[in-house]
C-alpha positions as CSV (number, residue, x, y, z in Angstrom):
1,X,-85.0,-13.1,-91.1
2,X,-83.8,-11.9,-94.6
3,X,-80.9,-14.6,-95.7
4,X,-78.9,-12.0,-97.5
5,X,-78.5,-8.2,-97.7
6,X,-78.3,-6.9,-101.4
7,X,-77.0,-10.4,-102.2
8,X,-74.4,-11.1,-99.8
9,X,-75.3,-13.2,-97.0
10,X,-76.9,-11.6,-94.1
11,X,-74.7,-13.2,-91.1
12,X,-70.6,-11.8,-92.0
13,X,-72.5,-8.2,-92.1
14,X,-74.2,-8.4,-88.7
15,X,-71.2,-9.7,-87.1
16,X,-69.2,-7.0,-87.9
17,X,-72.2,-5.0,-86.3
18,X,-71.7,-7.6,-82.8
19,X,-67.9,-7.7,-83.1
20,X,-67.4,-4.1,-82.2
21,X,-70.9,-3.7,-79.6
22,X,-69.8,-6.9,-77.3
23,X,-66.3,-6.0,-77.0
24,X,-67.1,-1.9,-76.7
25,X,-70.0,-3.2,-73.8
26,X,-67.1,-5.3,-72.1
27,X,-65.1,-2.8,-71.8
28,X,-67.3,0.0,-71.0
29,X,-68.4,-1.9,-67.8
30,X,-64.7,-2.7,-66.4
31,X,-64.1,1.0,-67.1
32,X,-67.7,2.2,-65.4
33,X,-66.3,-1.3,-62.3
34,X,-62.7,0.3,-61.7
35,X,-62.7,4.0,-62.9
36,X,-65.2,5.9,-60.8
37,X,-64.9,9.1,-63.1
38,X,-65.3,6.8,-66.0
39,X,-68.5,5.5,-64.3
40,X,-69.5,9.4,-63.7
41,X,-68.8,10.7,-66.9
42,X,-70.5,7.3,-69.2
43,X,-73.3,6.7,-67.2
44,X,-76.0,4.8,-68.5
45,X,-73.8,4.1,-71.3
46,X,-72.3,0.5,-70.3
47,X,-75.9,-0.7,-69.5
48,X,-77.2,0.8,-72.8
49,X,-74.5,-0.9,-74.5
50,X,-74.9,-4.4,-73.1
51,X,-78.5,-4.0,-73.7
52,X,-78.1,-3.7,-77.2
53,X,-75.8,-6.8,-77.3
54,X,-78.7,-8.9,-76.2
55,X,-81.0,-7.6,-78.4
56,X,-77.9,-7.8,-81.6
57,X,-77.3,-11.5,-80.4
58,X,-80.3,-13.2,-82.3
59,X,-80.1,-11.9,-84.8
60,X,-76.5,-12.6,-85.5
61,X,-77.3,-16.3,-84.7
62,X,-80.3,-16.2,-86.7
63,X,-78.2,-15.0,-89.6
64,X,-75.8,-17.2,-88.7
65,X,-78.2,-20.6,-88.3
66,X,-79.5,-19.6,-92.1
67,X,-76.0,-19.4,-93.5
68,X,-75.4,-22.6,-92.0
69,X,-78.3,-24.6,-93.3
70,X,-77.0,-23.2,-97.0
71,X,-73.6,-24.4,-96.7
72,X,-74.3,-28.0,-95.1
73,X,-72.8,-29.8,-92.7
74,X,-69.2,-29.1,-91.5
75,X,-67.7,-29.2,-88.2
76,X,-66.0,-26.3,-87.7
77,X,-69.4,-24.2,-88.6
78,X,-70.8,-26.6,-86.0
79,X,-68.1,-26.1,-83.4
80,X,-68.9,-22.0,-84.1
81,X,-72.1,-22.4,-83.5
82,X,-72.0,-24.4,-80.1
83,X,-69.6,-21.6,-79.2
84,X,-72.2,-19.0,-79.9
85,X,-74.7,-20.4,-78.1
86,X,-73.0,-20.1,-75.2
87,X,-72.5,-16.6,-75.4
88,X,-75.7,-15.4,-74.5
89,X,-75.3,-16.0,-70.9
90,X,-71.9,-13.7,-70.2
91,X,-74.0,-11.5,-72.1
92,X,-76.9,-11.4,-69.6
93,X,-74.5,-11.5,-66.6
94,X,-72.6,-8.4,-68.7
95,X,-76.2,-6.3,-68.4
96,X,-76.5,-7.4,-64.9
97,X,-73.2,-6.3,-64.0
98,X,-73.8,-3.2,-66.2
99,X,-76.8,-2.1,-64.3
100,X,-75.2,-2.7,-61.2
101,X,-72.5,-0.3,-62.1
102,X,-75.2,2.1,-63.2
103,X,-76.7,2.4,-59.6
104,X,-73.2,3.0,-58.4
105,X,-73.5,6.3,-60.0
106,X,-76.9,6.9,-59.2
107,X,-77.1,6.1,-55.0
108,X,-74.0,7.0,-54.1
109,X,-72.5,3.8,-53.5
110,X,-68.7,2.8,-53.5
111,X,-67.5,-0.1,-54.5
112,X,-64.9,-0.8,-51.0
113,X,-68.2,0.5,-49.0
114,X,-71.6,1.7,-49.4
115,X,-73.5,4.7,-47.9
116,X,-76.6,3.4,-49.4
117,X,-76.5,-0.1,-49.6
118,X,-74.4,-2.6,-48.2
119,X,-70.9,-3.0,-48.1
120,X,-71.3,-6.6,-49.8
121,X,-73.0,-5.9,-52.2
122,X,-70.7,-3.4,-53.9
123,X,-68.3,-5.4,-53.4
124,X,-70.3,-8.6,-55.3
125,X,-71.4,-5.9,-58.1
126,X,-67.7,-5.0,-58.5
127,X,-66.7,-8.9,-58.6
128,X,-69.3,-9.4,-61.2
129,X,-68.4,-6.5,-63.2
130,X,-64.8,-7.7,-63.8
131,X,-65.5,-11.5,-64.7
132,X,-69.0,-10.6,-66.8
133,X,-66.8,-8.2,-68.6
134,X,-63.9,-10.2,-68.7
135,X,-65.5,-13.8,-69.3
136,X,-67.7,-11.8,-72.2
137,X,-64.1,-10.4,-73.8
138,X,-62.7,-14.4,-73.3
139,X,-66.1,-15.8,-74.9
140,X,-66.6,-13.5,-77.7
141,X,-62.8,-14.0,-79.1
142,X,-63.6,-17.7,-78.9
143,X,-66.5,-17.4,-80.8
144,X,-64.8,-15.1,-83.8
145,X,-61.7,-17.3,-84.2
146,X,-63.9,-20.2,-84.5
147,X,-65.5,-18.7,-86.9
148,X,-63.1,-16.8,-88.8
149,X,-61.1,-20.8,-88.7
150,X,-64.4,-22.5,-90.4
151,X,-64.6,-19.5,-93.3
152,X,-61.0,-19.6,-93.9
153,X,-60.1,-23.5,-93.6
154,X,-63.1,-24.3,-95.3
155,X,-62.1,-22.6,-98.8
């Protein structure tokens, strides 16, 4: 991955880039989870969305693992990082959720009770759409203020 973009590192432009998709995908699928006509009216656009998270995600922490090699060691940078790491998997759970949400629109199903598929399992997808999107919201403002405290406390 290129360590810098006409001469300014790389990693503070791609995360402005994953600091408006992740929070937009968030909210797109507890909208498409709790508001039926904004589930009719987005449609595929809460799974398109958290798709594109995932695929953003590397390369924000491959920007971010080369920026870090070029400043040296430094604890809040690490702490950052950890935090990252760990957002991957809300972000997985988020497309899960996302594409569960998606086939709400698509066979009919509601999320108090299916015609086409069982009664639990709208009612799991619904569960899962409000913590994925809620535990991705939680997770990703973690992440930022860490990393917004290591750029700022470190000057």
């Amino acid at each position: 991955m290129f360590p810098s973009i006409f001469g300014l590192p790389a990693h503070p432009l791609i995360v402005h880039a994953t600091v408006v998709l992740i929070p937009t995908a968030a909210v797109s699928v507890l909208l498409a989870t709790l508001w039926p006509r904004f589930r009719q009216w987005f449609a595929w656009g809460p799974a398109a969305l958290s798709l594109l998270a995932i695929v953003l995600y590397p390369l924000t922490t491959e920007s971010g693992d080369t920026l870090e090699h070029k400043l040296g060691p430094n604890p809040l940078i690490e702490r950052h990082s950890e935090l990252a790491d760990g957002l991957l998997p809300w972000l997985i759970v988020l497309a899960v959720a996302a594409i569960g949400v998606v086939a709400w629109r698509y066979s009919g199903m509601r999320p108090l009770g299916g015609r086409v598929v069982p009664r639990w399992l709208a009612g799991v997808t619904a569960v899962l759409g409000v913590v994925a999107a809620v535990g991705t919201l939680v997770w990703v403002v973690l992440v930022g203020h860490s990393g917004a405290e290591a750029v700022w406390q470190s000057n």
